[in-house]
Backbone as CSV, one residue per row, in Angstrom:
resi,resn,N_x,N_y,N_z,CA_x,CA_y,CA_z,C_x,C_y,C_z
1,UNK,-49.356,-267.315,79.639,-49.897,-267.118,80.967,-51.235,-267.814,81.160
2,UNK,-52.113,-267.715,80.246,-53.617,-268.525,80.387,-53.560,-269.391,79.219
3,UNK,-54.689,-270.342,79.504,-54.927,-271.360,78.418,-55.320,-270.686,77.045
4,UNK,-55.052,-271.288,75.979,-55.460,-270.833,74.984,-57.016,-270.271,74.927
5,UNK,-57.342,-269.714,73.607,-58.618,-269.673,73.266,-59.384,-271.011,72.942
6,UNK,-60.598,-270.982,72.879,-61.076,-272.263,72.362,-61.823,-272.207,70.548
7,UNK,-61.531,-273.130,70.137,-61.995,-272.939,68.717,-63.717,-271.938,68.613
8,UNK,-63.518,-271.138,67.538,-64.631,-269.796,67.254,-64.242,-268.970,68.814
9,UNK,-63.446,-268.825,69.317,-63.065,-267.852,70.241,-63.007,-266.840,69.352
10,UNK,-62.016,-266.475,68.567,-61.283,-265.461,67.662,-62.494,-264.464,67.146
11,UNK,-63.342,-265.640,66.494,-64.697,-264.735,66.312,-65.717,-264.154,67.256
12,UNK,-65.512,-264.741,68.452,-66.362,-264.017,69.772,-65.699,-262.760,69.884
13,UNK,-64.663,-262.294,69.860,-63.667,-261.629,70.042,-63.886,-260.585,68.998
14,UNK,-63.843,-260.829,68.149,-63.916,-259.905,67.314,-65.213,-259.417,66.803
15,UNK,-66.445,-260.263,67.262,-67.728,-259.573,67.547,-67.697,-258.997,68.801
16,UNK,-67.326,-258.994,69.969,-67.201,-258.650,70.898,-66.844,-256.634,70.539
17,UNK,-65.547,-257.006,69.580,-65.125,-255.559,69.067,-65.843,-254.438,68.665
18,UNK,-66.078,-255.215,67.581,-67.657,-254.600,66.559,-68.619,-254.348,67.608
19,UNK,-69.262,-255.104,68.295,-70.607,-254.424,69.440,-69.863,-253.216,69.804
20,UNK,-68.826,-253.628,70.601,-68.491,-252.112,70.821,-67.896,-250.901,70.562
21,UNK,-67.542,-251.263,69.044,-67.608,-249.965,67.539,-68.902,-249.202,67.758
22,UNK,-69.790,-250.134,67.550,-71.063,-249.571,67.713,-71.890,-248.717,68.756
23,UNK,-71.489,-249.557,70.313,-72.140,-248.990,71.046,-71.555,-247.746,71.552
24,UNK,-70.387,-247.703,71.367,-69.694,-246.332,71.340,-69.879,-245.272,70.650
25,UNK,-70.551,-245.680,69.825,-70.325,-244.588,68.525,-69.493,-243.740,68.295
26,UNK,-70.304,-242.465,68.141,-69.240,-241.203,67.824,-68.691,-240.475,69.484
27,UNK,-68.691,-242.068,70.073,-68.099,-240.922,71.932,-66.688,-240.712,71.831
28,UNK,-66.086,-239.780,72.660,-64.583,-239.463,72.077,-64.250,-239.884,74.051
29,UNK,-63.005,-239.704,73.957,-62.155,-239.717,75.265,-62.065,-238.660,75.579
30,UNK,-61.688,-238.278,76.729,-61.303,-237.301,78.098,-60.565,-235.812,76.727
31,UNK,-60.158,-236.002,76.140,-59.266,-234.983,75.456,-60.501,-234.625,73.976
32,UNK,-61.750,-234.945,73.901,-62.422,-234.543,72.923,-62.009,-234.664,71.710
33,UNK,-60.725,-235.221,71.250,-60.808,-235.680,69.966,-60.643,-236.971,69.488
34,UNK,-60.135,-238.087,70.500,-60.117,-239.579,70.259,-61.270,-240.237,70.483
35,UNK,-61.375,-241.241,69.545,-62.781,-242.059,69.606,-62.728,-242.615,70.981
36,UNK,-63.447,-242.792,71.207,-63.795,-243.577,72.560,-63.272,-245.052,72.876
37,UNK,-63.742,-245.636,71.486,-63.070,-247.352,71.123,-61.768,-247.378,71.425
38,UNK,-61.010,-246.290,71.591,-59.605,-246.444,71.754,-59.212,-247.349,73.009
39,UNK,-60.065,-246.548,73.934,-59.712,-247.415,75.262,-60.016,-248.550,75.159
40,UNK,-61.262,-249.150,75.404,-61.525,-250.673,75.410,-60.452,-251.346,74.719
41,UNK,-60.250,-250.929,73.608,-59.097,-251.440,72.879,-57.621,-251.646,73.432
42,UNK,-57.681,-250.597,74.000,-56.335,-250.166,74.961,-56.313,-251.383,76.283
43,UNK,-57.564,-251.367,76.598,-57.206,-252.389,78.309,-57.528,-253.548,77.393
44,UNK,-58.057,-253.750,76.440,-57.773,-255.382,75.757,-56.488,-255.766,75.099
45,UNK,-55.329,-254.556,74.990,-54.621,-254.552,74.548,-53.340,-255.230,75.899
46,UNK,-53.677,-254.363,76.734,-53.017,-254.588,78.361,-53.255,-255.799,78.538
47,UNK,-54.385,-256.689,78.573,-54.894,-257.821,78.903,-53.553,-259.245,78.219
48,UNK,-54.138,-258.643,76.785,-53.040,-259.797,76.197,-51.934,-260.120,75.593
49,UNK,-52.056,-258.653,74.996,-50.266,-258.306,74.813,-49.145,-258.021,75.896
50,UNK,-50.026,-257.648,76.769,-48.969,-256.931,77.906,-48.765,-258.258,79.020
51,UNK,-49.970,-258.982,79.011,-49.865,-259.608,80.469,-50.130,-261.267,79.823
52,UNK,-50.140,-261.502,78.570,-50.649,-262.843,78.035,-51.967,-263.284,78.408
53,UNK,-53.095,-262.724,78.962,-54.174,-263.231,79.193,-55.130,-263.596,77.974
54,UNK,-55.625,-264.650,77.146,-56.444,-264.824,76.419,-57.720,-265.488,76.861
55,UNK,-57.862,-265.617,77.699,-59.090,-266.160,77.954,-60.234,-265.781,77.413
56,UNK,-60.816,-266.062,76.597,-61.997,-265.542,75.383,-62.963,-264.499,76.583
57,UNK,-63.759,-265.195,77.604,-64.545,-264.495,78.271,-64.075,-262.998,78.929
58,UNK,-62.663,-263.050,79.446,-61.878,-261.885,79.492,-61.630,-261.343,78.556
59,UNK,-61.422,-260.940,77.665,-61.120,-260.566,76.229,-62.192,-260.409,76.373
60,UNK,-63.391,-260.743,75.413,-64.950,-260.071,75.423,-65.189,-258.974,76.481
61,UNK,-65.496,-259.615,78.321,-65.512,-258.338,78.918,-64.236,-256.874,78.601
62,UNK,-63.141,-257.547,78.555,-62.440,-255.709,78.637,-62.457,-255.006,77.532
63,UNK,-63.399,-255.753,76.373,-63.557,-255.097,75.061,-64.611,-254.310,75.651
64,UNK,-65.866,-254.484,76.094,-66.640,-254.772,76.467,-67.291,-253.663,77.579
65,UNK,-66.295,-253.802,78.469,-66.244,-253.184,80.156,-67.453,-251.870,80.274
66,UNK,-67.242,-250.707,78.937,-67.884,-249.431,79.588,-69.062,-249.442,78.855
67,UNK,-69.677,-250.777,78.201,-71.447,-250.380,76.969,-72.006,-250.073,78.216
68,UNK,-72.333,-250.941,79.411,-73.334,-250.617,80.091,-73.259,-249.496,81.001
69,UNK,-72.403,-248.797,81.224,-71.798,-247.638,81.755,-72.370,-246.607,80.807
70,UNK,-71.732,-246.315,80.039,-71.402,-245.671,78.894,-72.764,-245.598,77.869
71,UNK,-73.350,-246.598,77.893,-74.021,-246.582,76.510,-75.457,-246.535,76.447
72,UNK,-76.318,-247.195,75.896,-77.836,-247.452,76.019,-77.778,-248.764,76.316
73,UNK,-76.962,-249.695,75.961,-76.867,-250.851,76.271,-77.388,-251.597,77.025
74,UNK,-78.117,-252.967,77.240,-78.842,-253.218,78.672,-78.088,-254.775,79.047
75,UNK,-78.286,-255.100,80.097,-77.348,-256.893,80.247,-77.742,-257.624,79.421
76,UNK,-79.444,-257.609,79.782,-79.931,-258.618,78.768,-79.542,-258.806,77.294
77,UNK,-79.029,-257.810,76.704,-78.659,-257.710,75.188,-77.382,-258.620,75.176
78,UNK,-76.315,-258.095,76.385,-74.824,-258.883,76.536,-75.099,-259.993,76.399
79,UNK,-76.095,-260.259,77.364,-76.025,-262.354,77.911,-76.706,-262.706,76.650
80,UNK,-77.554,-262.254,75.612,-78.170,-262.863,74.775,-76.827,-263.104,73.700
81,UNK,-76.381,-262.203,73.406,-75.323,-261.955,72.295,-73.560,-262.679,72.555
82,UNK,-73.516,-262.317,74.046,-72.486,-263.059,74.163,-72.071,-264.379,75.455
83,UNK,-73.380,-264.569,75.943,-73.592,-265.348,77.022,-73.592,-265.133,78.053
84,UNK,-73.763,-265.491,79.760,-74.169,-265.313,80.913,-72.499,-265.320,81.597
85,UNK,-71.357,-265.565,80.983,-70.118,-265.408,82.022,-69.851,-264.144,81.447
86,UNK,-69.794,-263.279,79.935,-69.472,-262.287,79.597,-70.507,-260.970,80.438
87,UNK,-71.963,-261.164,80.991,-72.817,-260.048,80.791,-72.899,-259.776,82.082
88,UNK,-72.131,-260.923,83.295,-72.118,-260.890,84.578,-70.925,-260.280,84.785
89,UNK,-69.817,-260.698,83.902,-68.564,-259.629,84.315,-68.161,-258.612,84.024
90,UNK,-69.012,-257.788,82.743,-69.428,-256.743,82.329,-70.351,-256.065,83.259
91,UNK,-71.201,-256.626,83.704,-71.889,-255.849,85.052,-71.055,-255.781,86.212
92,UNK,-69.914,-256.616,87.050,-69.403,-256.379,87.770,-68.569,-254.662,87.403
93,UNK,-67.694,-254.619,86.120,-67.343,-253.747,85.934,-68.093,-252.156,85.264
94,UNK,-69.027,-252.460,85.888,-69.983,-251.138,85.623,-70.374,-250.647,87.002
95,UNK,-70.217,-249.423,87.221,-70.677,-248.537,88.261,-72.470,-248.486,88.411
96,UNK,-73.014,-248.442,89.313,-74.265,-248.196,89.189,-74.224,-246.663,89.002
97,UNK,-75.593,-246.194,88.361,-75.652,-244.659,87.406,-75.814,-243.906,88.696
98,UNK,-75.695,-244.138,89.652,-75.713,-243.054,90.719,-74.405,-242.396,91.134
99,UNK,-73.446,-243.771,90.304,-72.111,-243.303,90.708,-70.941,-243.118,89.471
100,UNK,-71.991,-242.661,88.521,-71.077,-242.330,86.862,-71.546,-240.667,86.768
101,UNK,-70.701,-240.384,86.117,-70.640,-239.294,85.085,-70.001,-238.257,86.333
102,UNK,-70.458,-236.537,85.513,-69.507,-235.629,85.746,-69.775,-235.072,86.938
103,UNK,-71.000,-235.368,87.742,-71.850,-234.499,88.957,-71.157,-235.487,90.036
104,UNK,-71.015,-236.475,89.710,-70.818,-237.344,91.172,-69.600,-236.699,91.777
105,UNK,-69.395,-237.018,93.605,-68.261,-236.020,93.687,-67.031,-237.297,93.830
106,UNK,-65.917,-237.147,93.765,-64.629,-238.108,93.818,-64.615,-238.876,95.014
107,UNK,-65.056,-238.417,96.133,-64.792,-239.181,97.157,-66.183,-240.363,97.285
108,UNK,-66.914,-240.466,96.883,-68.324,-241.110,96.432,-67.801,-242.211,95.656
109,UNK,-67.262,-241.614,94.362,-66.524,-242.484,93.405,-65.793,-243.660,94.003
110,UNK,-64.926,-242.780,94.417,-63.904,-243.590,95.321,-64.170,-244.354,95.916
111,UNK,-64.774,-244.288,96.838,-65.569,-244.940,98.056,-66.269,-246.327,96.941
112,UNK,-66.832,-246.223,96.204,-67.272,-247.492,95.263,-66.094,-248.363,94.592
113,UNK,-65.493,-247.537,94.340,-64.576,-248.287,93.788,-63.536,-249.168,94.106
114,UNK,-62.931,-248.089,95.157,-62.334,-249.102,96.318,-63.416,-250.177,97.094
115,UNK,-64.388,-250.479,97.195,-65.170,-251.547,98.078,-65.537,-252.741,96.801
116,UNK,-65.493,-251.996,95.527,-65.380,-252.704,94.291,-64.692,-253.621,94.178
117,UNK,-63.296,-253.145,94.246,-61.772,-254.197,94.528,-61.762,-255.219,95.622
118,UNK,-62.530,-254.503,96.572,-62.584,-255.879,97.710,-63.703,-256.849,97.608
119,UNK,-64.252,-256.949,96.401,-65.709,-258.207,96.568,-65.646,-258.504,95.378
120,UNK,-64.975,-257.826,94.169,-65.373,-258.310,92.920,-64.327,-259.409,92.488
121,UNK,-65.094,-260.273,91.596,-64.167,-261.490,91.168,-62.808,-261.096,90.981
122,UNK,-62.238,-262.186,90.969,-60.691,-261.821,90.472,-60.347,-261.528,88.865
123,UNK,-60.959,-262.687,88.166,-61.231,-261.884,86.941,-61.605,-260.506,86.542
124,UNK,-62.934,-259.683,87.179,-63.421,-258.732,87.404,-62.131,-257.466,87.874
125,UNK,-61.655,-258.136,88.736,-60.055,-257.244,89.093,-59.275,-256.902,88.056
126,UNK,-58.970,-257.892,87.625,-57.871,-258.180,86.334,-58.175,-256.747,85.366
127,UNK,-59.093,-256.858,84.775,-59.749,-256.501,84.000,-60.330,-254.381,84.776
128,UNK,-60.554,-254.525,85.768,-60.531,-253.314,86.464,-59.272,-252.654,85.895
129,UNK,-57.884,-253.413,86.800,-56.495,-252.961,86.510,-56.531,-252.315,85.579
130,UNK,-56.559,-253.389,84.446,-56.092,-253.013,82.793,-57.010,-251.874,82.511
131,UNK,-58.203,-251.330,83.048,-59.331,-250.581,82.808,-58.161,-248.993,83.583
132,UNK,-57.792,-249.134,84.253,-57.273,-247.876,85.012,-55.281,-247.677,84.642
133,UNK,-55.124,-248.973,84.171,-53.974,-248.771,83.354,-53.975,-248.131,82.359
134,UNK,-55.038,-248.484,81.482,-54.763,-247.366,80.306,-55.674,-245.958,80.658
135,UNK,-56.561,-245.836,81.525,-56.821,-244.072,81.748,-55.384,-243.646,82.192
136,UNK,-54.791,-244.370,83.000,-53.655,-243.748,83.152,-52.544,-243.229,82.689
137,UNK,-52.356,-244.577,81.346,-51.463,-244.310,80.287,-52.209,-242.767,79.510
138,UNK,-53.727,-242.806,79.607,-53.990,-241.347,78.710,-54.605,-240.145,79.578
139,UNK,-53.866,-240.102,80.741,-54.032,-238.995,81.369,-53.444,-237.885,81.198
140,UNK,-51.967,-237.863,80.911,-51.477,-236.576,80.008,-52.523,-235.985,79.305
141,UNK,-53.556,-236.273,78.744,-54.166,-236.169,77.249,-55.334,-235.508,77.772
142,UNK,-55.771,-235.811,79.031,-57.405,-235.369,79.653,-57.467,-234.107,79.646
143,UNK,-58.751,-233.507,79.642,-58.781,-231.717,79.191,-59.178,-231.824,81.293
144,UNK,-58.443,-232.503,82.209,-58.882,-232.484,83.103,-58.117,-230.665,83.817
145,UNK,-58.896,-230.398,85.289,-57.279,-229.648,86.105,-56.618,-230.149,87.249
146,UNK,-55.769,-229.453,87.570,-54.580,-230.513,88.522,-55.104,-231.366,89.422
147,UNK,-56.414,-230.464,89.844,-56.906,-231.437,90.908,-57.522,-232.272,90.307
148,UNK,-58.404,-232.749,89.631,-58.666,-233.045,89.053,-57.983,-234.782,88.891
149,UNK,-57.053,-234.069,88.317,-55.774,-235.084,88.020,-55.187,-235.987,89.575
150,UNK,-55.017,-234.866,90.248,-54.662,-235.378,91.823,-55.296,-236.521,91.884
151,UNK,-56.996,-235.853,91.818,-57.690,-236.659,93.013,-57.777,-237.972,92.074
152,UNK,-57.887,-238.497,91.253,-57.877,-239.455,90.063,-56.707,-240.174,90.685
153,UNK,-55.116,-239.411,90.980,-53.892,-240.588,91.436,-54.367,-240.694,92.717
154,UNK,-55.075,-239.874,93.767,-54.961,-240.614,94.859,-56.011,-241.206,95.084
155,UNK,-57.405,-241.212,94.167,-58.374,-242.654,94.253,-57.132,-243.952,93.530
156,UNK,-56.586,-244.197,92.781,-55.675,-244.746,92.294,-54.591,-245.692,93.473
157,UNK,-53.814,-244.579,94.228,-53.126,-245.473,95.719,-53.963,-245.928,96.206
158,UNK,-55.782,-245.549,96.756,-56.779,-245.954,97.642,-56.979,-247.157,96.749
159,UNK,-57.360,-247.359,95.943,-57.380,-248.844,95.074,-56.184,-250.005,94.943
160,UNK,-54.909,-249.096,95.079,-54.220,-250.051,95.105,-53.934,-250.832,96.745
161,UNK,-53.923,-249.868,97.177,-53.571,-250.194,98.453,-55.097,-251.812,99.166
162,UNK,-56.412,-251.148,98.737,-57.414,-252.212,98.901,-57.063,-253.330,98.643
163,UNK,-56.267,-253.229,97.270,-55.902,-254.570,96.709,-55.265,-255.259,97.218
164,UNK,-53.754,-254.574,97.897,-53.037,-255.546,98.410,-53.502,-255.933,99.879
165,UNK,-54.099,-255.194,100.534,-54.860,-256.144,101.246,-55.887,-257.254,101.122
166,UNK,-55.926,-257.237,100.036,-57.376,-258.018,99.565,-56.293,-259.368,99.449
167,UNK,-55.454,-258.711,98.543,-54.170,-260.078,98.204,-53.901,-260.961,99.256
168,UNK,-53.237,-260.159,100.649,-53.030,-260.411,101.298,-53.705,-261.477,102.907
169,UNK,-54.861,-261.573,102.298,-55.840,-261.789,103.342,-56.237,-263.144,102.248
170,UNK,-56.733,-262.934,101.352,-56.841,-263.864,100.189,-56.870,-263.919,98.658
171,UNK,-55.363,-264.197,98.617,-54.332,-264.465,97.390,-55.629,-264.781,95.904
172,UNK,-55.575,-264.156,95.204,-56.170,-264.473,93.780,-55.481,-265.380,93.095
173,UNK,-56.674,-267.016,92.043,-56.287,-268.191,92.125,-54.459,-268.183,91.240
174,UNK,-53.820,-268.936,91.038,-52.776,-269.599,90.558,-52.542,-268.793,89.077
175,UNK,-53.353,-268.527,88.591,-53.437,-268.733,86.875,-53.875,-267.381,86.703
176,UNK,-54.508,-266.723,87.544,-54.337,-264.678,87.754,-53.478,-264.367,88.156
177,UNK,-52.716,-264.281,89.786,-52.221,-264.201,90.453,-51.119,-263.209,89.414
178,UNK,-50.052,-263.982,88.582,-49.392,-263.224,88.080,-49.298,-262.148,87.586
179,UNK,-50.709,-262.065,86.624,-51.406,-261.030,85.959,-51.650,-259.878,86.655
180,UNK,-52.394,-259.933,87.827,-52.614,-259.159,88.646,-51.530,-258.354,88.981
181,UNK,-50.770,-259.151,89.561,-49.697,-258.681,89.968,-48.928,-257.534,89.082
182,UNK,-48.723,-257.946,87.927,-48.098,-257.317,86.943,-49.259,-256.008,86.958
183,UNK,-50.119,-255.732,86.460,-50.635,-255.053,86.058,-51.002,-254.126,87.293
184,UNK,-51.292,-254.561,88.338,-50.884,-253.215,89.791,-49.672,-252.971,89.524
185,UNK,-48.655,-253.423,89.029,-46.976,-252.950,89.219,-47.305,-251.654,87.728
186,UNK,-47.664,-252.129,86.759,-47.675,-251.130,85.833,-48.768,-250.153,85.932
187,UNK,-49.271,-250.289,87.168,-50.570,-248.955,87.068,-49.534,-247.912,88.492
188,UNK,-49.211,-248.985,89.407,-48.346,-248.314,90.348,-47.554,-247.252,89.658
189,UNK,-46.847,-247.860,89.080,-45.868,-246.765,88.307,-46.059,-245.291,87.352
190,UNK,-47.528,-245.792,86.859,-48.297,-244.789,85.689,-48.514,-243.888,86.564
191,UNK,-49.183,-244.406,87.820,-50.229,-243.335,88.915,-49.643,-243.166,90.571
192,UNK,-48.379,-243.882,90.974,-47.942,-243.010,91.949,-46.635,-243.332,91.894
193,UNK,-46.011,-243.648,91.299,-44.701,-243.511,91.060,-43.929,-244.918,91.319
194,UNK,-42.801,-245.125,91.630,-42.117,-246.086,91.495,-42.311,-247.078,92.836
C-alpha cells in the first residue's frame, strides 16, 4: 500500500518503540491490568499489518501518538529525538490538557474530536482511526459503565460520520485514501455495527 521504508528506518522504528516503553512506564489500560504499551503497539499494529502502511514517519507517530497526552513528555524532546515531521504529527494527535483525562465531560471531548477529523492532516487521520480502532477492539476489557461505553460508540458515529463528509467534500491524497477507508470500515464495525 505505501512506499517502502527508507534505509535506518527499521531502527527509527524501533527507537521510536523503546521511547515509548519508557514514557509509559508502569501505566496500565482502561481494565487496570495491561501495560499501557499495549495500545500504541496495537494501532502500530493496525497501521501495518492490517492496512500495509509503512511509512517510517507514520509508524514513529502511532507508536508514539499518546507520550504527549499521556506522559511528561514535551515536543521539543520528539523533534530533537525523532525530527520535525514525527513531533508535529504527534502533536496533531494529542488533545490539549483541557480536554484529557477523567473530569472532562464527553460531549466537550467530542466536540474536539470531531472538529479534529475535519482539519487534521490526512496522515494525522490515518493514524487517529487506527488510534480508536484498537480502543475499540479493547473495549470489552474497560472497567468502564454502559454509559460510559454508549457515549464512547456514539462519539465514535459523530467521528465517523465528520469523516465522511470531510471525504466527501475533499477526498484524502491517492496513496491514503485506501487506508483510510479500510480502517473507518473496521472501526465502523467494532463501534456501530455493520
Amino acid at each position: 500500500m505505501d512506499e517502502g521504508p527508507s534505509p535506518g528506518a527499521d531502527t527509527d522504528v524501533v527507537d521510536a518503540i523503546a521511547f515509548a516503553v519508557r514514557a509509559h512506564g508502569r501505566q496500565l489500560r482502561k481494565d487496570q491490568r495491561t501495560p499501557y504499551i499495549v495500545h500504541p503497539l496495537g494501532v502500530l499494529r493496525h497501521l501495518t499489518a492490517d492496512l500495509g502502511v509503512v511509512r517510517p514517519v507514520l509508524m514513529e507517530a502511532a507508536v508514539l501518538h499518546d507520550v504527549l497526552e499521556d506522559t511528561p513528555t514535551v515536543r521539543a524532546a520528539l523533534a530533537q529525538r525523532f525530527g520535525e515531521p514525527v513531533a508535529a504529527l504527534v502533536e496533531e494527535l494529542t488533545l490539549p490538557a483541557e480536554l484529557h483525562g477523567p473530569t472532562v465531560a464527553d460531549a466537550a471531548k467530542t466536540e474536539a474530536l470531531v472538529a479534529s477529523i475535519t482539519t487534521a492532516s490526512w496522515p494525522a487521520v490515518l493514524v487517529k482511526l487506527c488510534d480508536r480502532w484498537d480502543n475499540l477492539r479493547d473495549l470489552p476489557n474497560a472497567a468502564w459503565s454502559e454509559a460510559k461505553r454508549a457515549s464512547y460508540l456514539g462519539q465514535t458515529a459523530q467521528i465517523l460520520e465528520a469523516l465522511a463528509q470531510r471525504r466527501a467534500r475533499s477526498p484524502p491524497p491517492a496513496a491514503l485514501n485506501g487506508p483510510i477507508v479500510d480502517a473507518a470500515s473496521a472501526v465502523r464495525r467494532l463501534g456501530t455495527g455493520p
